[in-house]
C-alpha positions in Angstrom: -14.7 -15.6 18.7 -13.0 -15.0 15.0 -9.6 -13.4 15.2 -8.2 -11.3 12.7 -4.9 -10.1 12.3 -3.8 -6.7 11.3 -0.8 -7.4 8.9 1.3 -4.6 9.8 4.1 -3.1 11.9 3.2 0.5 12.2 1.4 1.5 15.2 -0.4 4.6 13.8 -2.1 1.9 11.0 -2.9 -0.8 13.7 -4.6 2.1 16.1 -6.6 3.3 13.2 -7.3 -0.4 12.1 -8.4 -1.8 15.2 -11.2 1.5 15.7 -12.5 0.5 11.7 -12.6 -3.2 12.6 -14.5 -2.8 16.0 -18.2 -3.2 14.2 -17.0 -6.9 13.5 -17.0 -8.0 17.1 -14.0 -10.5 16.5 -10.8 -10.2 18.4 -8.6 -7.9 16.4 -4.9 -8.8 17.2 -2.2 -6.6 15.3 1.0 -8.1 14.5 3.2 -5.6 16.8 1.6 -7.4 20.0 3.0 -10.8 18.6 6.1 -9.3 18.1 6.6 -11.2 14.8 9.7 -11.5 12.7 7.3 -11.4 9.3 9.0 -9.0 7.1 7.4 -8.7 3.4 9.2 -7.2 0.8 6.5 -4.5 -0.8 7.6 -5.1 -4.2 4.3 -4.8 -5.8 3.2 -2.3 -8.7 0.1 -0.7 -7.4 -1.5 -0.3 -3.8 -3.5 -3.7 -3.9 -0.8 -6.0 -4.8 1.0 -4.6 -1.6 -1.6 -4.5 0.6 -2.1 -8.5 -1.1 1.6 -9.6 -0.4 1.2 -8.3 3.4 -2.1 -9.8 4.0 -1.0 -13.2 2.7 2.5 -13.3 4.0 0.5 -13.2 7.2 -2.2 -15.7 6.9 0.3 -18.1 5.8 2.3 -17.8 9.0 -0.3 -17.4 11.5 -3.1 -19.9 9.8 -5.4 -17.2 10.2 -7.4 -14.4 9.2 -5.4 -11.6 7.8 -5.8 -7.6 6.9 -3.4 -6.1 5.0 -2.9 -2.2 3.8 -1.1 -0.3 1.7 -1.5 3.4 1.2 0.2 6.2 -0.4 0.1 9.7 -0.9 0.0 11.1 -4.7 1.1 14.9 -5.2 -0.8 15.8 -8.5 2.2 18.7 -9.4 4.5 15.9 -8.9 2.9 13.5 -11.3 1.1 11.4 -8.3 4.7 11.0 -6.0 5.5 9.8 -3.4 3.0 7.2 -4.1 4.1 4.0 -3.7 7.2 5.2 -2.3 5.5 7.4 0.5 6.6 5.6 3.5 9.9 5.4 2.1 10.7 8.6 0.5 13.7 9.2 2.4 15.1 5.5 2.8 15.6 3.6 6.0 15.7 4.6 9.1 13.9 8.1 7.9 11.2 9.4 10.5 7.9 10.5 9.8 9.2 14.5 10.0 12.2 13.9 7.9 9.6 12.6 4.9 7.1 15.6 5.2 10.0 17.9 5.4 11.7 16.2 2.0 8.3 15.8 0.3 7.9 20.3 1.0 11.4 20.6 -0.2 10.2 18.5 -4.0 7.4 20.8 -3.5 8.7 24.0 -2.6 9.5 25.0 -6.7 6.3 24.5 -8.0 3.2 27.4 -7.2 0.2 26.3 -5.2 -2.0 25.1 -4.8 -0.8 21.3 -4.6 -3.5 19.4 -4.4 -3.1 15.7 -3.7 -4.8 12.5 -2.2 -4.2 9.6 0.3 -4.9 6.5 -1.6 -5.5 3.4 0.2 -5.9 -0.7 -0.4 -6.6 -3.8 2.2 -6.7 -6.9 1.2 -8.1 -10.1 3.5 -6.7 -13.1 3.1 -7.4 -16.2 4.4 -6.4 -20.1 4.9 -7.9 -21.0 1.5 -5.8 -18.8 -0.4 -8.8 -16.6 -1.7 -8.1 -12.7 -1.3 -10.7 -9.9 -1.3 -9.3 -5.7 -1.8 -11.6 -3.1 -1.3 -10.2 0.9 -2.0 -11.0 4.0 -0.6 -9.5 7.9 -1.3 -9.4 11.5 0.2 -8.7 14.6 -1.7 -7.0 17.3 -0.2 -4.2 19.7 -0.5 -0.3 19.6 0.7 0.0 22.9 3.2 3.5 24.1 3.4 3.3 24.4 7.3 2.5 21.1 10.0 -1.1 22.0 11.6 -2.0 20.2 14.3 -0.7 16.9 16.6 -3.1 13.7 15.8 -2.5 10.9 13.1 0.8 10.3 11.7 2.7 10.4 8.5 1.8 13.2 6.0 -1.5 13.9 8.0 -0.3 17.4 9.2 0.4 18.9 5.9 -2.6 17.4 4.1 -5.5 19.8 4.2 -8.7 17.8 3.7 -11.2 19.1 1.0 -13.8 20.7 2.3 -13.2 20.7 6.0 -10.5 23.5 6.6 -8.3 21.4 8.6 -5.5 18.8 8.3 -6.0 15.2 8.4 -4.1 16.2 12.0 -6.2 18.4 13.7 -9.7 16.5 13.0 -10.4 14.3 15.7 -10.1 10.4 15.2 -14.2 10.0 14.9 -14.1 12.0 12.0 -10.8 10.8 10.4 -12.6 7.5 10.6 -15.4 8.8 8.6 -13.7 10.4 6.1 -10.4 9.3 5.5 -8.8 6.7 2.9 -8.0 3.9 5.0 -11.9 4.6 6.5 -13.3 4.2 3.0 -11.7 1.8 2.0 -12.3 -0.8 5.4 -15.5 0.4 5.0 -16.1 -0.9 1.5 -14.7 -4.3 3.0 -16.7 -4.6 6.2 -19.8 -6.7 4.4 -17.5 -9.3 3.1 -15.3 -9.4 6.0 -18.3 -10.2 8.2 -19.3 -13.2 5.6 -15.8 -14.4 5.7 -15.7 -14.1 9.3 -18.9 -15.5 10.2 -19.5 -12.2 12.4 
């Protein structure tokens, strides 16, 4: 069986991965089980060279099939921040509360609505060097209080468009339909299954 290795270190990301990847039928390993020391510096200038860095830096180590993501959150009142910086908004060692409470108080000035969007990018890389990226995005709207308990990061305070609800209170079939990171692994799937040989 094909392995393929999530290239990240965030549990919430390798859940949601490893659910997206299922329709491959290979054996989805994420880099937290390995316990790896692979650190990669995410010093790219858009979503895809991030998600590329990632990917690659763990191909190389491993000799193997690689998945890499990189995803952001772009307020449009804010001139599409956090972006990039989403996951580190509030510098090291900041939790996923203290960034949606920092990201309210930048908000808190301007009048709503604020409408925003995750933006996401995976990139597969492989032993030959050769990389494929596939993107996917969800529009929505920053609420100024948390609404329900699933996902992780901003998902409590972004209101999807069109549903009613946070990216936290749909359930995970659904976020896997409709959200960013589902689009865009989506977009991916037929090429990762000719890479793969699945």
């Amino acid at each position: 069986m094909k392995q393929l290795l999530i290239a990240s270190r965030n549990p919430g990301k390798c859940r949601e991965m490893r659910i997206l990847l299922q329709p491959l039928g290979a054996e989805i390993i994420d880099s937290i089980e390995l316990a790896t020391e692979v650190r990669v510096d995410e010093i790219g200038k858009t979503y895809a060279e991030n998600a590329r860095l990632k990917a690659e830096a763990f191909a190389d180590h491993f000799q193997t099939w690689a998945i890499g993501d990189d995803t952001g959150l772009e307020v449009d009142v804010l001139e599409g921040a956090p972006g990039l910086h989403s996951a580190r908004l509030v510098g090291p060692g900041g939790t996923d509360a203290d960034r949606r409470n920092h990201l309210l108080s930048l908000l808190g000035p301007h009048p709503r609505p604020w409408t925003a969007r995750f933006r996401c990018a995976v990139a597969l890389a492989g032993q030959d060097g050769g990389i494929d990226l596939a993107e996917g995005e969800c529009e929505g709207e920053i609420i100024p209080d948390e609404r329900g308990d699933g996902g992780f990061g901003y998902d409590s305070i972004f209101l999807v468009k069109g549903m009613g609800r946070t990216m936290a209170e749909i359930s995970p079939e659904e976020k896997n339909r409709v959200s960013h990171r589902a689009r865009a692994v989506q977009a991916l799937l037929p090429t990762l299954k000719k890479r793969l040989g699945c």
